[in-house]
C-alpha positions as CSV (number, residue, x, y, z in Angstrom):
1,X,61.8,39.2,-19.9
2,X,58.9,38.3,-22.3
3,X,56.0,40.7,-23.1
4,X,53.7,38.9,-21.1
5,X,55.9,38.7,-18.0
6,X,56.0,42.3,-18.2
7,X,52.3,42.7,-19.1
8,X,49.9,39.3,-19.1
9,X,47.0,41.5,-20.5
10,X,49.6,41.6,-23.7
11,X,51.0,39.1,-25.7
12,X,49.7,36.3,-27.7
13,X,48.3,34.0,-24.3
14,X,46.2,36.9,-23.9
15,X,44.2,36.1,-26.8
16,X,41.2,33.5,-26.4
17,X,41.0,30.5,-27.6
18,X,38.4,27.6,-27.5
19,X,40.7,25.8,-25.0
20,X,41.3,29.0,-22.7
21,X,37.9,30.3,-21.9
22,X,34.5,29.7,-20.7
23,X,31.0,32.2,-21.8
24,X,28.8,32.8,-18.5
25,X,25.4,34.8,-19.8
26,X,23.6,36.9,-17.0
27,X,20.0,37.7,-16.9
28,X,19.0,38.3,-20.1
29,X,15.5,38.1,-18.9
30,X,12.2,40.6,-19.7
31,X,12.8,42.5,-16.7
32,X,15.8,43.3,-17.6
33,X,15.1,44.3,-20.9
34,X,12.1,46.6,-19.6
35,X,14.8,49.0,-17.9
36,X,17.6,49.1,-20.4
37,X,18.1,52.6,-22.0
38,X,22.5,52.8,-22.9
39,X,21.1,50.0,-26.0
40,X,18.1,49.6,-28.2
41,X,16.8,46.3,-27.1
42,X,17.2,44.4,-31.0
43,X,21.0,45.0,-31.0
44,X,21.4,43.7,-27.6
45,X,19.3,40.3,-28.5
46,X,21.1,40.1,-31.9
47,X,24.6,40.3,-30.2
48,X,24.2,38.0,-27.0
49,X,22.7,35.5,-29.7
50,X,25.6,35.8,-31.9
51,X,28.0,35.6,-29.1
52,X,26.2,32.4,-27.6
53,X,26.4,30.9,-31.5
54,X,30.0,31.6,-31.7
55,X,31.1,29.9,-28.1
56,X,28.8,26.8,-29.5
57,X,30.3,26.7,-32.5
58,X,34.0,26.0,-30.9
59,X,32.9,24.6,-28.2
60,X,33.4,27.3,-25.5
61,X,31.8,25.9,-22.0
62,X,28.8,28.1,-21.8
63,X,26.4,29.4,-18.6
64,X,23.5,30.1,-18.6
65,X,21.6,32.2,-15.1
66,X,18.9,33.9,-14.7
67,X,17.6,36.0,-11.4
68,X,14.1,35.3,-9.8
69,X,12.7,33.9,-12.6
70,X,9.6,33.6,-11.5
71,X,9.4,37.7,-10.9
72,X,12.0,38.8,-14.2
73,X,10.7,36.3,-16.6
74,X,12.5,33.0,-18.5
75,X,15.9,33.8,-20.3
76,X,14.9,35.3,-23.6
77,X,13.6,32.6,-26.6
78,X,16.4,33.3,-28.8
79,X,19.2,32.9,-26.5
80,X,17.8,29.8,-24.8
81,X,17.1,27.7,-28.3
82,X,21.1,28.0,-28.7
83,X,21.3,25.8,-26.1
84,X,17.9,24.4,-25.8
85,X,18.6,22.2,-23.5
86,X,20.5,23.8,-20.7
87,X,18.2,25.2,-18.0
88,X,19.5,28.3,-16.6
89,X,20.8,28.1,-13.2
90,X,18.3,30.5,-11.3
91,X,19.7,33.2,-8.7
92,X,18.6,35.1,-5.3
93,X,21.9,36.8,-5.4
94,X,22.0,39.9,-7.5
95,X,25.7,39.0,-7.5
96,X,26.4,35.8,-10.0
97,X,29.7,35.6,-8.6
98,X,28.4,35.0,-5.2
99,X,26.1,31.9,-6.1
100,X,28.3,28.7,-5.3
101,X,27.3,26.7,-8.2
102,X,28.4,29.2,-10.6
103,X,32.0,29.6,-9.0
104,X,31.7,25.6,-8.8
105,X,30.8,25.5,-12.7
106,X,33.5,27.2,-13.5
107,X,36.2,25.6,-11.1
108,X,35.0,22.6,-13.0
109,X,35.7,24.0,-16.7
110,X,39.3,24.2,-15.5
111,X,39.1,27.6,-17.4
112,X,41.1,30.8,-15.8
113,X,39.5,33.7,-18.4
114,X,36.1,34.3,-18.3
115,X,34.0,35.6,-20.9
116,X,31.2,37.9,-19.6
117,X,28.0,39.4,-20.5
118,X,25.1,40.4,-18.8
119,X,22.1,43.4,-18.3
120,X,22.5,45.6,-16.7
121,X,25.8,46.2,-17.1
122,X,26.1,48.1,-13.9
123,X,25.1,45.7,-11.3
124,X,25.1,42.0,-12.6
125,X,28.0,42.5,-15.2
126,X,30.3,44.5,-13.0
127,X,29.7,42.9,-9.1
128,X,30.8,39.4,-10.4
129,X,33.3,40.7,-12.9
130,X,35.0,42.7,-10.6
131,X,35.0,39.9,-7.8
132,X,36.6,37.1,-10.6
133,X,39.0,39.5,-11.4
134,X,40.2,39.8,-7.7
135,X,40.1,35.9,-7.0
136,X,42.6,35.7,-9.8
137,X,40.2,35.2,-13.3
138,X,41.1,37.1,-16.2
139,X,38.0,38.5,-17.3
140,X,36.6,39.5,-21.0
141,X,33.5,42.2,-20.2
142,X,31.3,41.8,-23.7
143,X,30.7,45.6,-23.4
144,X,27.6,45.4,-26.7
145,X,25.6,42.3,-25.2
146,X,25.9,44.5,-22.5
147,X,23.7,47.1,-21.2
148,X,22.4,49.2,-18.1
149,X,19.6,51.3,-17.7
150,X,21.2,54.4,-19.1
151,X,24.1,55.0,-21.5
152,X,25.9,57.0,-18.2
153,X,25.8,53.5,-15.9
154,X,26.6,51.8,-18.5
155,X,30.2,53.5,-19.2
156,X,30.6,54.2,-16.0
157,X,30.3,50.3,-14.9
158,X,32.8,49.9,-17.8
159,X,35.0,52.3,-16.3
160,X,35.4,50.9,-13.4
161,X,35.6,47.3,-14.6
162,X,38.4,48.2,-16.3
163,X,39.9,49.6,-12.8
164,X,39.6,46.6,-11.6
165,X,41.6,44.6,-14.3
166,X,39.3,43.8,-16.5
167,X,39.3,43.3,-20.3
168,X,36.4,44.9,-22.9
169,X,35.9,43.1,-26.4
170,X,32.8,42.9,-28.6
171,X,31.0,40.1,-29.4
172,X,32.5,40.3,-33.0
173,X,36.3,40.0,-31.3
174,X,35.0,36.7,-29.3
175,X,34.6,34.4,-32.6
176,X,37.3,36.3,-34.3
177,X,39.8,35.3,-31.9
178,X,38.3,31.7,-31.6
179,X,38.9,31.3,-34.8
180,X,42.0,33.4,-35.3
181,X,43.0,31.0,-38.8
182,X,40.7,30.8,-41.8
183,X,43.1,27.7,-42.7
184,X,40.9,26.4,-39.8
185,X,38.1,25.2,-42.5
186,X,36.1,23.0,-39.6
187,X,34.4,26.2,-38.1
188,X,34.4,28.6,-41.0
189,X,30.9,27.7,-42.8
190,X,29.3,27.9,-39.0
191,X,31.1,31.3,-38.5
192,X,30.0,32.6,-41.9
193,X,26.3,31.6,-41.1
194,X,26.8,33.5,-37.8
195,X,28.0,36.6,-39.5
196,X,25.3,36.6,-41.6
197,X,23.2,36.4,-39.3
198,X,24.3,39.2,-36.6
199,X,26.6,41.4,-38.0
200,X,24.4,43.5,-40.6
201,X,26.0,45.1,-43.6
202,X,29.3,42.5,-43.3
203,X,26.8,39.5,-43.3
204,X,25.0,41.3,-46.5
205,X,28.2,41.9,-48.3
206,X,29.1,38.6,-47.9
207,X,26.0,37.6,-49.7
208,X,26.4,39.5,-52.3
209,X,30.0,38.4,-52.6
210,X,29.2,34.9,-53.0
211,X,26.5,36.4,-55.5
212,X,29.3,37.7,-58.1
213,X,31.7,35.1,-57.4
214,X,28.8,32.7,-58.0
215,X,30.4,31.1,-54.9
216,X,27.4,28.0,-53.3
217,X,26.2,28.8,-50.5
218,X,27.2,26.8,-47.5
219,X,24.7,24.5,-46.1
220,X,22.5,25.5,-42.9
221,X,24.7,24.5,-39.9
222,X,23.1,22.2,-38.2
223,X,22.5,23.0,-34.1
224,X,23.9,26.5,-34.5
């Protein structure tokens, strides 16, 4: 019996890939932002964004949704101008999961693991999480472009997510396991930009790196 016939959360099909997954991003809205306390607000923008950049750049199906708009504000600038032109699908139900054209959009991406993240944590990451993982998804909970509105729900939600079958990663391990091949030049530049970017002292030591190596500087990517 293989590894993943004893365990399918092990093995190398448990991995992502840009084939194997879609990104759904929930309600990263003003409101939102106004009540979160387990995150300083900055690192939660700067992650979602990177996140969103790295599903774009390997072409990861990616949701947008957003809940009473018109009450908790648009989805924040930074997130929306990766995908400028996608408008959010807007919710009454506080669960995503529950709203048929999100379970439709995602019947349609053919995909069986979904990729998560949402605020809070505790309520619009872990109602739809934890019904996907019961109708049979395999589902990736983005624990730091996460957050709920103290650092106890916040673990707690996670907690119980995991209960309920599902996987934590960081938005790091997304694009890492996308790309999983540096041989796999296409993406790499993109990726680099990305991690310059979002990911703070590695994206600054890569810099100076290309510095002492006199390495040039790959051109801005352009759409990402």
């Amino acid at each position: 019996m293989s590894a993943t016939q004893n365990n399918p959360k092990a093995g190398l099909e448990a991995l992502l890939t840009p084939d194997n997954c879609a990104l759904i991003l929930i309600d990263h809205q003003p409101f939102q932002f106004a009540g979160l306390r387990s995150h300083d607000t900055q690192t939660i923008i700067n992650n979602v964004v990177g996140l969103a950049k790295a599903a774009k750049i390997f072409h990861v199906p990616t949701l947008f949704t957003t809940v009473v708009e018109k009450n908790g504000g648009y989805l924040i600038k930074q997130l929306q101008e990766v995908f400028p032109d996608q408008k959010p699908i807007d919710r009454t139900f506080i669960n995503t999961w529950e709203d048929e054209r999100v379970v439709a959009w995602v019947k349609k991406t053919g995909r069986k693991k979904i990729v998560i993240a949402a605020l809070w944590t505790e309520i619009c990451l872990a109602m739809p999480a934890i019904q996907a993982a019961g109708e049979g998804y395999e589902v990736y909970i983005v624990t730091d472009a996460s957050g709920g509105v103290s650092l106890e729900a916040h673990e707690m939600a996670i907690q119980r997510m995991i209960q309920a079958g599902c996987i934590p990663i960081t938005w790091t391990v997304f694009g890492s396991e996308l790309q999983r091949d540096w041989a796999r030049t296409e993406t790499v530049p993109a990726l680099a930009e990305t991690l310059i970017d979002h990911f703070g002292n590695v994206g600054t030591s890569l810099q100076w790196e290309w510095q002492l190596l006199a390495t040039p500087v790959p051109e801005k990517t352009v759409g990402v």
